[in-house]
N, C-alpha and C positions, 0 to 999 in steps of 0.2 A: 301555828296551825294555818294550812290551807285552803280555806274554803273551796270546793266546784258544786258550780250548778250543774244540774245534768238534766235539762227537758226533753221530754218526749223519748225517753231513752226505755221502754217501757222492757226491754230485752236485758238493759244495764250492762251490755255487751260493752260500749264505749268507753265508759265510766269502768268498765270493770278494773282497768291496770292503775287508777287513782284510789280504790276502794280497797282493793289488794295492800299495795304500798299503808292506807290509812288504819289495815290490821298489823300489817308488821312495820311499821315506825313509826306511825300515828303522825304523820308526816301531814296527813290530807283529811277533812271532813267532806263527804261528800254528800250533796242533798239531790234527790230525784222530786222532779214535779210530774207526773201526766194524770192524764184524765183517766185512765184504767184506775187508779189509784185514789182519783177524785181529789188529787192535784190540779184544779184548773188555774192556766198561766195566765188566764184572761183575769184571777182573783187578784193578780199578785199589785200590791201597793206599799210605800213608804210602814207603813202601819203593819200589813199582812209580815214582810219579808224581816224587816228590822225588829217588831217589837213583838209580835206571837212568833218568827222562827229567829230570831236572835242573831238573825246575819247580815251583818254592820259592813263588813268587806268580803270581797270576792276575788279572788285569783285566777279563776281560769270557769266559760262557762261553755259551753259542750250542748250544741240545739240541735233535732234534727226533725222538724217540723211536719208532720203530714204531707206527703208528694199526691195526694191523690188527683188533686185537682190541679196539678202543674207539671207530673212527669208527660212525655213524651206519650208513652204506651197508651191513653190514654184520650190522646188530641180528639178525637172524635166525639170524647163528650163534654167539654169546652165550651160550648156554643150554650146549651143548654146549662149548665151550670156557672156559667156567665149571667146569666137571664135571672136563674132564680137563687141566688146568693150566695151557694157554695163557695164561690171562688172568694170572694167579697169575708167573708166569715174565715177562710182557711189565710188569706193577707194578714189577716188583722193577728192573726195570733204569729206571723215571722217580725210584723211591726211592734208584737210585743215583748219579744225577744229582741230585737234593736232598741226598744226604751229601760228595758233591764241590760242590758251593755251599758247604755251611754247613762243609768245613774249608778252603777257599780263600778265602771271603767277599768274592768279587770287586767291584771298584765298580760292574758289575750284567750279569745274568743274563736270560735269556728262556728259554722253552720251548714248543714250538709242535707243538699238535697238531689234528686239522679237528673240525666239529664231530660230538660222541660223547659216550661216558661219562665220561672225564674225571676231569672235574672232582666227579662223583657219586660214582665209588668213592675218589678223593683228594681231600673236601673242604676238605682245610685247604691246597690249592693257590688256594681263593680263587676270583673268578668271572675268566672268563678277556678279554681284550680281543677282540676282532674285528677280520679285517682281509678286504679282497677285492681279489686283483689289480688290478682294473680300476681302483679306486681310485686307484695309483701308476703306471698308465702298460700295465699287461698286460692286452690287452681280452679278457678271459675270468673264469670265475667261478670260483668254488673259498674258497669263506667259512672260514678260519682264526681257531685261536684260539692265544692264547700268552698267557702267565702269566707273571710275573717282575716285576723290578726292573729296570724300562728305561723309557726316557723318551717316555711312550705321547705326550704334549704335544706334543712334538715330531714325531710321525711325524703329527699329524693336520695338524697346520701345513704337513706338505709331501704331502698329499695331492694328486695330482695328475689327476682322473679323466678317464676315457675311457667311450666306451660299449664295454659287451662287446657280440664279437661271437658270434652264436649259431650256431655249427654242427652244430646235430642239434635233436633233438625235443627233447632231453633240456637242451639249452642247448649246454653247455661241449665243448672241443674233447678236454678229461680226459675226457665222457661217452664219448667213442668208442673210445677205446681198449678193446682188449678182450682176451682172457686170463690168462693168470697168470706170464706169465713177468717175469725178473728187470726188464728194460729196462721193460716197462709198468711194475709198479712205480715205477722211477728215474723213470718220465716224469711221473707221477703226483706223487711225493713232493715235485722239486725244487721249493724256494723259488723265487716269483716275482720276475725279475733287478730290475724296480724297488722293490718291497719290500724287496730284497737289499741296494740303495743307498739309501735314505730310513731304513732301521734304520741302516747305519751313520754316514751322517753325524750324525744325530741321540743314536747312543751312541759314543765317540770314546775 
């Protein structure tokens, strides 16, 4: 068996082509932690992970961390939530997703966030890969980045592009939404479903 972690994956969009696979061949166990769920990653210890959820090794973990205080779109309100700890609070939980990597040392990891700061205030996360929907099959825009140990070779290999299509001024069908409630978020955040399958066939 398996094991994948799946944080913040609160859509289980990403996770979904490991969970598939773990109904028809039982190939894969997969575990979701988020806070909707009251999964906090901030609980997770030797004791928590190992002895009340029984998971001794891990194979493959899957993060995709709150962008709010690090995407681009966003820059503007940085300053201020620099000052009063957002920023400070939303680190600490990608730094606790690098301390569940490096005590699980799974045979490989990704972490996906759009593009922002990043990789500036965590530079020893490396430069980050790039990917865009439309690439894999989802004709819309939305330029992601993700960092890790996974088999970037391979997802270029099964790129499969489309043209996006443009619905608004702004491009992307993500420009339009608008508000702040929970579901635009969700709608926002999920992994794109052919990215979702091109990652996994390519990490196994």
């Amino acid at each position: 068996m398996k094991n994948i972690l799946s944080l913040f994956d609160w859509t289980g969009t990403w996770a979904e082509p490991y969970a598939e696979a773990a109904r028809s061949t039982g190939e894969y166990d997969v575990y979701y932690f988020d806070i909707k769920d009251g999964m906090d990653i901030n609980d997770f210890s030797v004791e928590f992970l190992i002895e009340e959820m029984g998971i001794d090794e891990v194979h493959g973990i899957l993060a995709a961390p709150p962008c709010t205080d690090f995407a681009s779109s966003g820059a503007q309100y940085w300053k201020a939530k620099d000052a009063d700890g957002r920023t400070e609070a939303s680190l600490d939980l990608v730094y606790q997703v690098g301390r569940t990597i490096e005590f699980y040392q799974p045979k490989w990891w990704a972490l996906e966030n759009p593009v922002g700061r990043l990789q500036k205030l965590i530079p020893e996360l490396g430069k980050p890969w790039y990917f865009q929907p439309w690439e894999f099959g989802d004709a819309y825009t939305k330029k992601t980045g993700l960092w890790g140990d996974f088999n970037k070779e391979g997802l270029e290999r099964l790129k499969t592009p489309v043209d996006p299509v443009r619905a608004c001024a702004a491009g992307s069908w993500l420009m339009q939404l608008g508000g702040k409630s929970e579901r635009t978020k969700e709608l926002r955040s999920e992994t794109p479903k052919g990215f979702a399958q091109a990652f996994f066939e390519t990490n196994r």
